[in-house]
Structures are given as structure tokens and as C-alpha cells.
C-alpha positions, 0 to 999 in steps of 0.5 A, a space after each residue: 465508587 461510580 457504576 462504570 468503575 463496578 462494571 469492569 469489575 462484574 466479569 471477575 465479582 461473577 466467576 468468583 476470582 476476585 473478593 469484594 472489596 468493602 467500598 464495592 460492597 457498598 456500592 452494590 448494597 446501595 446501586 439496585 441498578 449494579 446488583 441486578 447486573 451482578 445477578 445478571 452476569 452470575 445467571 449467564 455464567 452459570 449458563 455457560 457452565 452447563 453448556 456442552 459442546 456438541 459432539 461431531 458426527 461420526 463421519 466428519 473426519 472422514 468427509 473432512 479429510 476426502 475434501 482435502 484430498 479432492 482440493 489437492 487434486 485440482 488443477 491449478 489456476 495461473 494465478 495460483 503461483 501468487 499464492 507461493 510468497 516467495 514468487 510474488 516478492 519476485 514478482 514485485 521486485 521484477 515490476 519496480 525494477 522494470 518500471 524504474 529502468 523504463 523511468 530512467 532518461 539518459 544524461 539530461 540535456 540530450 546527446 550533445 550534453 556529453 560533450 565538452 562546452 564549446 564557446 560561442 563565436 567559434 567556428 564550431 560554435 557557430 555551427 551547432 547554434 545554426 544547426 539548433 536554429 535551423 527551423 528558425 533560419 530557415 522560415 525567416 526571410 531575413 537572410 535573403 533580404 541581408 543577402 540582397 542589401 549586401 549585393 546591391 551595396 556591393 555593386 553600386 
């Protein structure tokens, strides 16, 4: 048997709650190191046999019990409300909830996915794809310059 093995078993060898089994005997006859830990446990054991609690002064119950009456007496900060459980799973549940609903985008794609697809080379078509291009035409000159071939090929 190894002394780790009997320092497990010290605590219960001490208080007498346990016999001692041949193969630990042995091992304490032979281990100077484990019977002086026995000795040791047994030292304190006792020890804490005699030991008495002290007793409370006289007064404690009294001065215990007006601190508790002088803590129900403040007045109670804003943020003692979190102490309540209830109020603070509210709380959290409303800032999900919130933070959730500002999160939220409408229909992806913006307004104009609502409606129904419509085909390019249609008149209505071709308008939505001029109104998104807008910016595009409008910095372009290329327009003016087909405008202007188109006239002097016109008017020869």
C-alpha cells in the first residue's frame, strides 16, 4: 500500500470510524512518515474536541436586529428595482425585444421588391432602368453626342 492510499484514509483512521484493515496496519508498522501523520490528525482531532464556541455578547440580538430595521428604513436607490427578479427578466426581454425590432430591415431589396418583376424592353422597363441610372445618364455626355449625330444625319 502507497502513502497516498493511507492519507485518504487518516481523517476516518483519527475519529475512529473506521477499523484498520491488516494491509494499512502494516504499512503504519513500517511508514515512520504515516504514523506521525496519524499522530498528528489524532493531536488535532482532539484539539478540536475541546474547543467551545464562544458565546454572543448579550446585546447582539438586540443591535442585530435594529441594523436590520435601520436597512429597511433607507430609501431606495433607482437601481435597487434590479434587485426584484422578476423586474430584471422584464428588463432584459424588453432590450432583446427592442434591439431585435430596430435590427429588423423591411423586405430585402428595398420598395421596389414588393412588386411584381417587370421585363426589361417594356416601356415601364425601360423607365425604372432610366430612373435607377439616373445619376449615370445624367453625368454621361454620350447622350448629347447621339443626340447630335442623330440630327446632322437627319438634315444632311
Amino acid at each position: 500500500m502507497k502513502c497516498n492510499e493511507v492519507y485518504e484514509l487518516l481523517p476516518d483512521l483519527a475519529a475512529g470510524l473506521d477499523t484498520i484493515a491488516p494491509e494499512v496496519g502494516d504499512h503504519l508498522k513500517g511508514c515512520a512518515a504515516c504514523t506521525g501523520k496519524l499522530a498528528e490528525v489524532r493531536q488535532t482531532m482532539a484539539l478540536l474536541d475541546e474547543w467551545r464556541v464562544p458565546e454572543p455578547s448579550p446585546y447582539f440580538d438586540t443591535r442585530l436586529v435594529a441594523r436590520v430595521r435601520e436597512e429597511r428604513g433607507q430609501p431606495s436607490g433607482w437601481w435597487q428595482w434590479l434587485r426584484r427578479p422578476a423586474l430584471a427578466v422584464s428588463l432584459a426581454v424588453l432590450m432583446v425585444m427592442s434591439a431585435t425590432l430596430i435590427r429588423t430591415d423591411g423586405p430585402k431589396g428595398g420598395p421596389d421588391s414588393s412588386m411584381a418583376a417587370i421585363e426589361p424592353g417594356t416601356a415601364v422597363g425601360d423607365l425604372q432602368a432610366l430612373d435607377k441610372n439616373s445619376d449615370l445618364y445624367s453625368d454621361s455626355e454620350i447622350l448629347d453626342d447621339l443626340q447630335v449625330q442623330s440630327d446632322v444625319t437627319a438634315n444632311p
